[in-house]
C-alpha positions as CSV (number, residue, x, y, z in Angstrom):
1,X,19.8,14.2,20.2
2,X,21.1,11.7,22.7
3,X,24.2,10.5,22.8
4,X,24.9,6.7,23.5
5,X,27.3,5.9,26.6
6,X,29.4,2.9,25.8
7,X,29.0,0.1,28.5
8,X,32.4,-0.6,29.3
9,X,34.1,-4.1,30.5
10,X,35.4,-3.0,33.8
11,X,38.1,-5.7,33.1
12,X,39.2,-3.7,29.8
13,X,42.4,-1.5,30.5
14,X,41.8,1.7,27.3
15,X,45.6,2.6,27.6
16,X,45.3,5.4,25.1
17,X,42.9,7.8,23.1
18,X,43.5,6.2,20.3
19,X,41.2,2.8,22.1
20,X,38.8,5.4,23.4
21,X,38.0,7.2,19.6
22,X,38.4,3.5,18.0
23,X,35.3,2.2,20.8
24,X,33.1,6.1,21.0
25,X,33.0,6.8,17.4
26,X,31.0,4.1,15.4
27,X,28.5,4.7,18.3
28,X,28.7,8.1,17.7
29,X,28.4,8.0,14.5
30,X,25.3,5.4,14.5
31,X,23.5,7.6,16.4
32,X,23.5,10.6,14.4
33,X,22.6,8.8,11.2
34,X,18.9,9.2,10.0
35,X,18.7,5.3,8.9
36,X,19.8,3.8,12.1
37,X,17.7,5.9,13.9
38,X,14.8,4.7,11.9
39,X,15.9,1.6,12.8
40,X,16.7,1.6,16.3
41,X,13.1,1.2,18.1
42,X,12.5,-2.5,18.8
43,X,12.5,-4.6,15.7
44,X,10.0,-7.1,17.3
45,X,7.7,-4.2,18.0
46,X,7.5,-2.6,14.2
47,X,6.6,-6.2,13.2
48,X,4.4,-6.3,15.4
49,X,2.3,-3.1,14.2
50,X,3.2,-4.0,10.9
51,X,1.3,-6.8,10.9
52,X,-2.2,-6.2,10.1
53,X,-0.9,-4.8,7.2
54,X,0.8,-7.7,6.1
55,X,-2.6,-9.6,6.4
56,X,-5.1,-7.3,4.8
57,X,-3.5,-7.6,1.1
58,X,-6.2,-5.2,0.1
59,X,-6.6,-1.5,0.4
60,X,-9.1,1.0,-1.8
61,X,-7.8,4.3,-2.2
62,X,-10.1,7.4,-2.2
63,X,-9.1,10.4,-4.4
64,X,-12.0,12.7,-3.9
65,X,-11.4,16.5,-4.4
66,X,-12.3,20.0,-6.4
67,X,-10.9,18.3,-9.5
68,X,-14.6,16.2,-9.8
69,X,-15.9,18.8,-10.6
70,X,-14.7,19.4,-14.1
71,X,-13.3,15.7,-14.7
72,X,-9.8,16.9,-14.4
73,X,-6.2,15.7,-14.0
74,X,-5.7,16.4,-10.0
75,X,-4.0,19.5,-9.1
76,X,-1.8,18.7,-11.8
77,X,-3.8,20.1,-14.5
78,X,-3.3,24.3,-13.2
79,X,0.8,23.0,-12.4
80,X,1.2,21.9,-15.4
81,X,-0.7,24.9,-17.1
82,X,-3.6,23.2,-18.8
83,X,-5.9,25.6,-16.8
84,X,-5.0,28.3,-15.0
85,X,-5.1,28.6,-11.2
86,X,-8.0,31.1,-11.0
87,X,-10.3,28.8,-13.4
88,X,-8.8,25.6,-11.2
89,X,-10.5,27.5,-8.0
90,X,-13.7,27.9,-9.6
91,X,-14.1,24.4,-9.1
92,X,-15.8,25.0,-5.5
93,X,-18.7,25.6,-6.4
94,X,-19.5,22.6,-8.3
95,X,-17.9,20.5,-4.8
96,X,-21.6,19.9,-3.4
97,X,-21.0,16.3,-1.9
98,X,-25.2,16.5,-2.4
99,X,-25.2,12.6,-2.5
100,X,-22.1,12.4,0.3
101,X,-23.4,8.7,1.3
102,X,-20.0,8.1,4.1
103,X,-22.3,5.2,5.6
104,X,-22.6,3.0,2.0
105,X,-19.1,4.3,1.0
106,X,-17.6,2.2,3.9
107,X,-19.9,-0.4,3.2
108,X,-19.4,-0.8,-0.2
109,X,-15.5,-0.9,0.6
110,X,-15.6,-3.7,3.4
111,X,-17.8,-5.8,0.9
112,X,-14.7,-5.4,-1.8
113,X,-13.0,-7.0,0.9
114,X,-10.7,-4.5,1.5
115,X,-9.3,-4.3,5.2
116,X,-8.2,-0.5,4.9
117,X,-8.8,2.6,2.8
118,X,-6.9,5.8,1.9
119,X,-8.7,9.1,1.7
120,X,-7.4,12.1,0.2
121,X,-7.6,14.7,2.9
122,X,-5.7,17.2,0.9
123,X,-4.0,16.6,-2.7
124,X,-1.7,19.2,-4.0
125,X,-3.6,21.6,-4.5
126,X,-4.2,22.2,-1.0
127,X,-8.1,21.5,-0.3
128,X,-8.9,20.2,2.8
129,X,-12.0,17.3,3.2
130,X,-11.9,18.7,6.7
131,X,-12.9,21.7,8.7
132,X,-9.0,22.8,9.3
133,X,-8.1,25.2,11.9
134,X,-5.3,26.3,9.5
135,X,-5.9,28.3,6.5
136,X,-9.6,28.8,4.4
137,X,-9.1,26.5,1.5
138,X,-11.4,23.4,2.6
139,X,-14.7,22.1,1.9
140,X,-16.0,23.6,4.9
141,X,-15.0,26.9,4.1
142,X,-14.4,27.1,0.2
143,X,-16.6,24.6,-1.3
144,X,-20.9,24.3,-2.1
145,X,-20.4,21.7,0.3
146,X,-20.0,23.6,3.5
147,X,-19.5,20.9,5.6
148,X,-16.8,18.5,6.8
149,X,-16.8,15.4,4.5
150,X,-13.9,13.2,6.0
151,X,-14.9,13.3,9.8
152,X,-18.0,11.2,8.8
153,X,-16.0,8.8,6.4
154,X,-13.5,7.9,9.2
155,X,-16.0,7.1,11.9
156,X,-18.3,4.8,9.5
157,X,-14.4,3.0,8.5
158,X,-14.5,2.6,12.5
159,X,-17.8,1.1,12.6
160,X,-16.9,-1.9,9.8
161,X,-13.7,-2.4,11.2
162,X,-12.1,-1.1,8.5
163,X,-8.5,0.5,9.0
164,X,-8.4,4.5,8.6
165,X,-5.6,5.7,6.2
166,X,-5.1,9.2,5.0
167,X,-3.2,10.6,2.4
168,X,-1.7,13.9,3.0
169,X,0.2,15.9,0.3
170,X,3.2,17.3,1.4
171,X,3.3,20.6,-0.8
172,X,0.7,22.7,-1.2
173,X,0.9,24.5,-4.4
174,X,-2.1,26.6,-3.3
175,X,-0.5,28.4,-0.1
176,X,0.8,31.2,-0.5
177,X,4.0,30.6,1.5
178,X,5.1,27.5,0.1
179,X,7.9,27.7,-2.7
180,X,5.9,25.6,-5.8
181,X,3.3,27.3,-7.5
182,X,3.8,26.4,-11.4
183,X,5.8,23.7,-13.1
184,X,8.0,26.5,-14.5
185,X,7.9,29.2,-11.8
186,X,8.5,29.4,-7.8
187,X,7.4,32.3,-5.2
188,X,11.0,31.8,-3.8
189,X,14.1,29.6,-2.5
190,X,14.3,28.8,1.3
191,X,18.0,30.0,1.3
192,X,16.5,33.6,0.2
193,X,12.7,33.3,2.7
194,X,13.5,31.2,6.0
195,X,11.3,32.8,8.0
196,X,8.4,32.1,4.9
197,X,9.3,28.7,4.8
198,X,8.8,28.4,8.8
199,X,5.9,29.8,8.2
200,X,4.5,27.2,5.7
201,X,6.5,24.6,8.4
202,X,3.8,25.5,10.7
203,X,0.9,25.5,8.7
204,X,1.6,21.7,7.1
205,X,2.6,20.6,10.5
206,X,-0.1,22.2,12.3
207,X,-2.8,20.2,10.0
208,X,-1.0,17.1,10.3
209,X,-1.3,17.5,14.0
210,X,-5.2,18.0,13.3
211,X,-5.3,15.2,11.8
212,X,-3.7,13.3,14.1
213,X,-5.4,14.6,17.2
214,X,-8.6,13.9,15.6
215,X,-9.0,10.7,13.6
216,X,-5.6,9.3,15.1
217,X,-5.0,7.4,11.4
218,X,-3.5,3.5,11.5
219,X,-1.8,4.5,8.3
220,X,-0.5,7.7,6.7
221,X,0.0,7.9,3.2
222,X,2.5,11.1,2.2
223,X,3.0,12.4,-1.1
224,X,5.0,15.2,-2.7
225,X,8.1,14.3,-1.2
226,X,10.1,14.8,-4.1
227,X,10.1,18.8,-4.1
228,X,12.4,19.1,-0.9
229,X,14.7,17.3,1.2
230,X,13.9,15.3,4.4
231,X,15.5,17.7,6.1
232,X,13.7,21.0,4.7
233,X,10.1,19.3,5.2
234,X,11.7,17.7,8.6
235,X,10.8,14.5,8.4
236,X,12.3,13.0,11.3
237,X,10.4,15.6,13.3
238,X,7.0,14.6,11.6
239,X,7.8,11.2,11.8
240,X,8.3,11.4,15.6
241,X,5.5,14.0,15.9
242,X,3.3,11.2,14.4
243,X,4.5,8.3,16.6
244,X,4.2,10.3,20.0
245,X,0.8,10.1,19.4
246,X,0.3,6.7,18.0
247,X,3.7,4.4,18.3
248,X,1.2,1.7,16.4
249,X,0.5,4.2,13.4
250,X,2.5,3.4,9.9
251,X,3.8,5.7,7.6
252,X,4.4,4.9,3.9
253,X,7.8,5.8,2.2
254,X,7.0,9.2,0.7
255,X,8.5,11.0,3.7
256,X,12.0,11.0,2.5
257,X,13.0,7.9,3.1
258,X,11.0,8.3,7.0
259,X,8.4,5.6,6.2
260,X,7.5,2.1,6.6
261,X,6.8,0.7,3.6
262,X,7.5,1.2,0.1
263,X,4.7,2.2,-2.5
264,X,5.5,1.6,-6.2
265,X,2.5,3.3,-8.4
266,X,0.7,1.9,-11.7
267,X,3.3,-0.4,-12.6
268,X,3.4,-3.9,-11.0
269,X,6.9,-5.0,-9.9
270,X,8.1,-7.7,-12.6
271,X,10.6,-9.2,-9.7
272,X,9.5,-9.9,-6.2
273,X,10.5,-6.6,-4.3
274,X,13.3,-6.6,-1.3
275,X,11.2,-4.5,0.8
276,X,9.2,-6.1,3.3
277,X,6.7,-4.1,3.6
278,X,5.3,-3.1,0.0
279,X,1.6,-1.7,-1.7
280,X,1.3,-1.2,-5.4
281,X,-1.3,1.6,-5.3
282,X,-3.5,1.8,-9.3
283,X,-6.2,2.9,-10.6
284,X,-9.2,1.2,-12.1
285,X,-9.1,3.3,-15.5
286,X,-6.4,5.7,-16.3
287,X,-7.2,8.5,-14.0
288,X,-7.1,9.0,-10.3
289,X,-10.1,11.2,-9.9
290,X,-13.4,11.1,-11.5
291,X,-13.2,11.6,-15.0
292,X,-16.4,11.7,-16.7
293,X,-14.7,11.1,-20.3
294,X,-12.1,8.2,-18.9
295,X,-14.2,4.8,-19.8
296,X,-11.2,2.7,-20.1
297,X,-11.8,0.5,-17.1
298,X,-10.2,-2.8,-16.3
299,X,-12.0,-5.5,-16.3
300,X,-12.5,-7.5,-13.3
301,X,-10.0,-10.3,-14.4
302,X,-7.4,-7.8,-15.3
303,X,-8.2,-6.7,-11.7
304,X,-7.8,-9.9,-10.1
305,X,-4.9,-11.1,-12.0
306,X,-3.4,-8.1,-10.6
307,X,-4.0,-8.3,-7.3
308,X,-2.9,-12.0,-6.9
309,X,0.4,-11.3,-8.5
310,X,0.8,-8.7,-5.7
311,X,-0.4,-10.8,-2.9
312,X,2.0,-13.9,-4.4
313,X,4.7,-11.6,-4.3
314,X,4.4,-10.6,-0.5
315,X,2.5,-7.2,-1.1
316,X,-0.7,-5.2,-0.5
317,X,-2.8,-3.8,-3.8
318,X,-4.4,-0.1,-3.0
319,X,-7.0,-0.2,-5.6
320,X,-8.4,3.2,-6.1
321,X,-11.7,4.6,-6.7
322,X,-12.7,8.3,-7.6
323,X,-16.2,9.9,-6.3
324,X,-18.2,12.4,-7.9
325,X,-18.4,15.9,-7.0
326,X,-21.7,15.0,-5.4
327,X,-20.2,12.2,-3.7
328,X,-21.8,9.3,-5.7
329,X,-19.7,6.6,-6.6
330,X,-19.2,5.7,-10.3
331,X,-21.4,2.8,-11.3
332,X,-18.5,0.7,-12.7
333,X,-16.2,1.6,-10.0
334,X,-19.0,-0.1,-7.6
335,X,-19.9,-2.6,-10.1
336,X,-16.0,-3.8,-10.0
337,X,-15.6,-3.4,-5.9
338,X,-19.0,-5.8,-6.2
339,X,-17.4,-8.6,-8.4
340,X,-14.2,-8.3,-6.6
341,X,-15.7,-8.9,-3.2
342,X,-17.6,-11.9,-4.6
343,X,-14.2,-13.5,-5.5
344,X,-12.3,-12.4,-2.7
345,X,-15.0,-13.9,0.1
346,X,-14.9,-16.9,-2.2
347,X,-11.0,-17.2,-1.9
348,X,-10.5,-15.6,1.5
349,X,-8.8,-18.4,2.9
350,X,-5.8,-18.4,0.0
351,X,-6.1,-14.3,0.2
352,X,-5.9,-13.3,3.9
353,X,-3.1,-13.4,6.6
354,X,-0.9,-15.3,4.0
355,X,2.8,-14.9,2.7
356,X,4.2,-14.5,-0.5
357,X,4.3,-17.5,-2.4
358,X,6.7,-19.9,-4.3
359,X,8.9,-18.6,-7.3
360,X,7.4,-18.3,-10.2
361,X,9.6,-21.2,-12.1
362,X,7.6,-23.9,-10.0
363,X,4.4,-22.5,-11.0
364,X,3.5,-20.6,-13.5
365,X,1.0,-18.7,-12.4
366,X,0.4,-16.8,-8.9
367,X,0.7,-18.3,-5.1
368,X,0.3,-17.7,-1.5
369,X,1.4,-19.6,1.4
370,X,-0.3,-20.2,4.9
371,X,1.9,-18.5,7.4
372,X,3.4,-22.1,8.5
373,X,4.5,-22.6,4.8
374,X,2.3,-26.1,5.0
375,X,-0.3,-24.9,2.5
376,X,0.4,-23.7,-1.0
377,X,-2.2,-22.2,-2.9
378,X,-2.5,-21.8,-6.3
379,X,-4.2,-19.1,-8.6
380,X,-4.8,-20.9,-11.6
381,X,-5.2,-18.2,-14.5
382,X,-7.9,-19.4,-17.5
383,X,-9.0,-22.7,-18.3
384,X,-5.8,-25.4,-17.7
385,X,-7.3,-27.6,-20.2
386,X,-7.4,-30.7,-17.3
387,X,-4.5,-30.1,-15.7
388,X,-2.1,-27.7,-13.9
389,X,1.5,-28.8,-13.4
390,X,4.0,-27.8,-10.2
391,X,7.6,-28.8,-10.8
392,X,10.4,-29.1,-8.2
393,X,8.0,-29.8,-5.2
394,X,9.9,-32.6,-3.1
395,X,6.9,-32.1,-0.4
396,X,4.4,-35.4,-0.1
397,X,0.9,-33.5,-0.6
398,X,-1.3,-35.1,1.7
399,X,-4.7,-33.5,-0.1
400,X,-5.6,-31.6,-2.5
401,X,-8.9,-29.7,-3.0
402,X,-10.5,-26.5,-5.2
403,X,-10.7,-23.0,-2.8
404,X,-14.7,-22.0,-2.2
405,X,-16.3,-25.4,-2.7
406,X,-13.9,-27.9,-1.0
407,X,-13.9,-30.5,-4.0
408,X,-11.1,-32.8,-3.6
409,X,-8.5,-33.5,-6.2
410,X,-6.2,-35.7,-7.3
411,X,-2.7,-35.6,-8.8
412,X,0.9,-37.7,-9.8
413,X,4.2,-37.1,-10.0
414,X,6.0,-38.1,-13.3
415,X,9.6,-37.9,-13.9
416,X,10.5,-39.1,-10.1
417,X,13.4,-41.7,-10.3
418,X,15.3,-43.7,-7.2
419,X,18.8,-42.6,-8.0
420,X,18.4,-38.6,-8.0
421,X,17.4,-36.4,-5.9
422,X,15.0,-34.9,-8.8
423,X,11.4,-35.0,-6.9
424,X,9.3,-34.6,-10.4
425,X,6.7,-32.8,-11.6
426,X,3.9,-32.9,-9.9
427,X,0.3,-32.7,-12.3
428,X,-3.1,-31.9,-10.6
429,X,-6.5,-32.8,-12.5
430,X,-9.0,-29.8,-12.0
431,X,-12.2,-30.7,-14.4
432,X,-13.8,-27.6,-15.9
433,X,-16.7,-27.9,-13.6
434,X,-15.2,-26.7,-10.7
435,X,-13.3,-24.0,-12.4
436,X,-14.5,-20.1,-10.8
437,X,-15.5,-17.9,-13.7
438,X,-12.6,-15.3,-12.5
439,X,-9.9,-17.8,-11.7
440,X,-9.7,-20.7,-9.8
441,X,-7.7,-20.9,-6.6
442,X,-6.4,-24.6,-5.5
443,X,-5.2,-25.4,-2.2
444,X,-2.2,-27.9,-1.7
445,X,-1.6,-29.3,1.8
446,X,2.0,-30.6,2.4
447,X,3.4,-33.0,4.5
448,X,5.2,-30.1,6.5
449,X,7.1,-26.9,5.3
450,X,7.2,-26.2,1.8
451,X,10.5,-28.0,0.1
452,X,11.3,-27.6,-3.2
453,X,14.3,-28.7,-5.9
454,X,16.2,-25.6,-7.0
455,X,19.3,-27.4,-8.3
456,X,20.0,-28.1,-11.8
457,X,19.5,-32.0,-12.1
458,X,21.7,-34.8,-12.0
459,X,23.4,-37.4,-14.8
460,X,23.0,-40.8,-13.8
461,X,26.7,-43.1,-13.0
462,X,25.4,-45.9,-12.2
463,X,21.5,-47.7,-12.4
């Protein structure tokens, strides 16, 4: 590692050691620690590659693998001992991809109005989509399929303009040098097997160089992290392995810590998240894969009100979708991507290359903000009965119209009085017949940055 030579003020006398170890060792110390090292490349630059991903707000995730087959929990189900490992593997020859459309996958995708997807390449159990130079286990080699199914995926993403993520899984509960095999049993510790833990080292490493040499990915997505430390799977050295070959690439936060945004799962943040950079990944039923027997789909408001409390808190949603063993798409999952691209073309304006919105005291509901802060949109949940109200808003709005169909509105502020400071609540009439059968989106232009009132009132002394 390199160490960092103070610059010295050549008008600076360092009479003793003591100045010397006082001025060397927060450097020293600073550049030997993993965080600041994450830190350290330019600040302006990381924002700067970070910033499609900011704008896209919307991500479908792919989770496509041998578990199809049967309809079963995802590697998980032989870990956990539901199944056994031999009876998991017998899944291959169901994997036929038969009905492997790539070209109307990507399609159907950029019409969602998604701006990136994830794809599996290799889940836990350790099959690969791809025709990998390390190991057997992959749809090429293992599967009815015999053929590469993710090379054609990423280049029709290409074609659409869509952004190529891939999820990778850390372990590999499959390979027969790596230390997890069963929830309750391991093939061995690192402390007693180095040289078999190198050995796996090379072969995750290796793939992850495949990967990145062939479809050079805007986004990695890890998982798995949580059964070593950063410094057994060397994450700083995959990190930088990664970035060598792509400085513009972006890692999530399931490399120990290594990543570059943070991905809670299932369970949408109550409270606006510190991290900058954030995607709530979820599913549209309960299961991650295709499950034949799992019905229990959300409908398409659930979906939306979803998604526009992420965006309105400053994140991305990764909505996922599982294929079929023969690669067909389940007819709800498409029928859902369908609706939700019809509102999300509608709304693009309030959706897209926005910031999080205003808190959630002001307005109860969802919002979004242009990135000049001079337009505040509103997702206005159900029918309002006439009205929606915004309180604290000490902005003049200069118009007001409805998101999709440009219909002007107008509003008043009640409660306003000369002797406080107290802007009023602000009430906007929106008739029922311009209200989207989803939810309506409103669009608010101020008279310049957003202002609003967040003190507690005022008594009146004199009138």
């Amino acid at each position: 590692m390199k160490i960092i030579t103070p610059i010295m003020d050549t008008n600076v006398k360092c009479t003793s050691i003591k100045n010397i170890i006082t001025i060397l060792v927060p450097l020293l110390v600073l550049s030997f620690c993993p965080m600041h090292a994450q830190e350290q490349p330019n600040n302006i630059k990381n924002e700067d590659k970070m910033q499609w991903f900011k704008d896209a707000k919307l991500g479908i995730f792919i989770h496509w693998g041998l578990y199809a087959v049967s309809g079963i929990d995802e590697s998980w189900s032989f870990f956990n001992g539901y199944i056994s490992h031999e009876d998991y593997l017998k899944q291959t020859s169901g994997f036929s991809a038969k009905n492997y459309d790539p070209a109307s996958w990507a399609r159907l995708i950029k019409e969602s109005g998604a701006k990136y997807s994830v794809i599996t390449s290799k889940h836990h159990d350790g099959f690969a989509l791809w025709n990998s130079k390390y190991g057997h286990f992959n749809a090429v080699k293992s599967s009815a399929a015999k053929k590469d199914v993710l090379s054609p995926f990423v280049k029709e993403l290409r074609k659409n303009n869509l952004k190529v993520g891939i999820y990778y899984s850390l372990p590999d509960w499959s390979y027969g040098d790596y230390t997890h095999f069963l929830r309750d049993s391991m093939r061995y510790k690192i402390s007693g097997s180095p040289k078999r833990w190198n050995t796996f080292l090379n072969y995750y490493q290796g793939q992850l160089k495949e990967l990145s040499n062939t479809y050079n990915p805007d986004l990695y997505w890890f998982d798995g992290d949580w059964e070593h430390s950063a410094a057994e799977w060397e994450a700083p050295k995959v990190r930088q392995m990664l970035l060598d070959k792509n400085p513009n690439t972006i890692l999530n936060s399931r490399l120990k810590g290594h990543g570059d945004y943070a991905t809670p799962e299932q369970g949408m943040p109550i409270t606006r998240p510190k991290d900058k950079y954030w995607e709530l990944c979820m599913t549209m039923n309960n299961s991650w894969g295709f499950q034949k027997n799992d019905h229990d789909y959300k409908t398409i408001d659930q979906i939306i009100g979803i998604f526009t409390d992420v965006i309105g808190n400053g994140g991305n949603l990764l909505l996922d979708i599982g294929p079929k063993a023969d690669g067909s798409i389940p007819a709800e999952q498409v029928s859902i991507l369908k609706d939700l691209g019809q509102w999300t073309s509608k709304h693009k304006e309030a959706i897209y290359a926005t910031i999080s919105g205003i808190p959630k005291e002001h307005f109860y509901g969802p919002t979004t903000l242009s990135k000049d802060k001079k337009t505040l949109y509103l997702f206005v949940k159900g029918n309002p009965n006439g009205e929606v109200v915004v309180r604290g808003l000490k902005n003049k709005i200069n118009r007001i119209w409805v998101v999709g169909n440009g219909t002007k509105l107008s509003h008043k502020v009640v409660g306003k009085v000369y002797w406080s400071h107290y802007p009023g609540i602000t009430y906007v009439g929106l008739p029922d017949h311009v209200l989207d059968e989803h939810m309506t989106v409103l669009a608010l232009l101020l008279d310049g940055e957003v202002d609003l009132y967040r003190e507690d009132g005022a008594v009146i002394e004199s009138n």
